[in-house]
Phi, psi and omega in degrees: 000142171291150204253351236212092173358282176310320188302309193310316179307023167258351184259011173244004179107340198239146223252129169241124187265109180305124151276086174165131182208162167187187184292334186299312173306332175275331184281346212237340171075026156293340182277304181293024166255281187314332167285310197294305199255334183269346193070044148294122179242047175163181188201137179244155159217181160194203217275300208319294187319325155313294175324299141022245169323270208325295198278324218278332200252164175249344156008296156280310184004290155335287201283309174316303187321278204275359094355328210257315179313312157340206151222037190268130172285130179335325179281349159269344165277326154286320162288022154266315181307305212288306148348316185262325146279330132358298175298303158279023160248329146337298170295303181286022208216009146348276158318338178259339157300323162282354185246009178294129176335264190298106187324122164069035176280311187240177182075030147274160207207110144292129199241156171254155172274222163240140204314319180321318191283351195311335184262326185275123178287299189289282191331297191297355178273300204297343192265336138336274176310323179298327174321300178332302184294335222248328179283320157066056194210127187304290169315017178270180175213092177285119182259128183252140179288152158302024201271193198256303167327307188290351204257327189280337205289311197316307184327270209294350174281320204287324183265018154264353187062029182279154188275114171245132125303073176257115187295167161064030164251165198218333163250167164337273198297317188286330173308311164310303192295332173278325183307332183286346165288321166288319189323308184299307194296338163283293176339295182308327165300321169293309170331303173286010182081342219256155183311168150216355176327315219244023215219125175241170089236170180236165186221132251221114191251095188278135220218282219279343173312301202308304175282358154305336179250318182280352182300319192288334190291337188280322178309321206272315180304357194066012185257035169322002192246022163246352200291111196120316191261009156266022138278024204231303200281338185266343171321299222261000174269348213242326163300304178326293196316284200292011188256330189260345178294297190246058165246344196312197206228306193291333162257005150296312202299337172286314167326326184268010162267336190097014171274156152213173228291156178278091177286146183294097181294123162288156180206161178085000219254342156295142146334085160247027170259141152282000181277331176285138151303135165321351187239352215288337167238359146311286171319282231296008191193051153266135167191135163014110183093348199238153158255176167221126166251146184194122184339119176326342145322287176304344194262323167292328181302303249265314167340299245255317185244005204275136185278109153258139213164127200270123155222027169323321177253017205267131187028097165261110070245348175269345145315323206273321188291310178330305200295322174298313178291330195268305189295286175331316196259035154081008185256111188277098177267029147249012108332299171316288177280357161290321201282338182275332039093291200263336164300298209314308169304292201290330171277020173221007169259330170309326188267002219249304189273020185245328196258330160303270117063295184272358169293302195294345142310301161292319182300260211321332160315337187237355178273000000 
């Protein structure tokens, strides 16, 4: 076993994905410390990290400048920043996409499409497909939200062969409703003679949001004593699921082909009540098979304080109860994840337009 805590969890099956990338981190060799010494095997991003990273630095400056010259619309000069890191972290996170058993399972970098498109279908397959092209790296990963609008775009990026990241999920029914989409998409690909050997995704299940809206409701209900654990029961309901998806006979047939299957991603996974340890879904979902991304913060506690130990599957019928106890005391939880759903959109199109915002900023300083 490995003695550096995060590594270890890798020795339980499951992959730890950095949410969070900029330039500094690439250039300072912190990320190739953290891919080295923590067994970071990927990186994730989206429009907040971005802004972030963009608005907080002076970093970019220079390229906004020069970007700027053009007749490029603010969202193309942010997708040329985004894009060129990207790229170098694609390289750097090579290696570890080449030396995995099972081809491309890990050493990947998410790139988002723009949050703006979430609702939009046809827009969200062309910004994609342009992405794809434009990052040019077998180890990019293009993220598309899970929305219902988001379900024909995945199919179809998947039977195009591109690598998906689909964000933004919160329920059940729609996590289904997406393994089916990779599936259909793979299915279309194979249809056509064309490969699928080479085609990964995950599909990225946001876990601490869900208790952040249902915790006051278990108080009013009198079931404080559940207050944390139904995104933790919803995890492990979501596993069952990806465990019978991709066990069928419809998916063997893809499998003797050489796909494989779209694992489930924790997202979301810092503690945002403090009453909770700081680590508290990190642990609750190391298993097999799974990734987990998590904020540089979270990565340093669980380094510093983290129990690693596969429970991911540890009492699934008191999951099963949960989910049950909240439906009995009147707590609609598809209600609950449409709404979480539409904050999810609205919290990555406010940092998306502060940071278009803050280009159009930069741009005027140098016209």
């Amino acid at each position: 076993m490995a003695t550096n805590k995060v590594k270890q969890i890798h020795d339980f099956g499951q992959s730890i994905w950095l949410d969070f990338i900029d330039r500094k981190i690439i250039f300072s060799g912190e990320l190739k410390k953290l891919v080295e010494e923590d067994g970071v095997r990927g990186v994730t991003s989206n429009p907040a990290i971005f802004e972030k990273a963009i608005s907080s630095s002076s970093d970019y400056d220079a390229d906004i400048s020069e970007l700027a010259k053009g007749d490029k619309t603010n969202e193309e000069i942010f997708f040329g920043l985004a894009v060129a890191d990207i790229k170098l972290a694609c390289d750097l996170l090579r290696p570890v996409y080449d030396e995995e058993d099972v081809e491309g399972a890990d050493g990947y970098v998410s790139l988002e499409v723009s949050p703006f498109l979430a609702l939009d279908t046809e827009g969200t397959i062309k910004q994609a497909l342009e992405l794809w092209k434009e990052v040019d790296k077998e180890n990019v990963m293009i993220k598309i939200p899970g929305t219902e609008p988001g379900l024909p775009a995945i199919q179809k990026a998947i039977s195009e062969g591109l690598n998906i990241n689909v964000t933004l999920l919160f329920g059940l029914d729609r996590y289904e409703a997406v393994t089916e989409a990779y599936i259909s998409g793979l299915e279309e690909r194979a249809e056509k003679g064309l490969p699928i050997d080479k085609i990964s995704s995950v599909a990225s299940f946001f876990l601490s949001r869900i208790d952040v809206l249902v915790d006051p409701l278990l108080d009013e209900k009198g079931l404080g004593e559940l207050k944390g654990e139904v995104a933790i029961a919803s995890a492990k309901k979501a596993y069952e699921i990806y465990k019978r998806v991709f066990s069928t006979e419809r998916w063997k047939k893809l499998a003797d082909k050489g796909a494989v299957p779209q694992r489930l991603l924790w997202a979301s996974t810092s503690s945002k009540n403090p009453a909770f340890k700081d680590t508290k879904y990190v642990e609750a979902l190391i298993g097999p098979d799974t990734v987990d991304t998590i904020p540089l913060e979270t990565l340093e506690a669980y380094r510093d304080h983290g129990d690693p130990a596969s429970r991911l599957e540890d009492d699934l019928e008191g999951a099963t109860e949960i989910m049950e106890k909240i439906k009995a005391a009147g707590i609609d939880i598809d209600a609950i994840t449409k709404q979480l759903e539409e904050e999810g959109i609205d919290k990555f199109n406010k940092p998306f337009q502060k940071l278009l915002d803050a280009i159009e900023e930069q741009k005027s300083k140098v016209s």
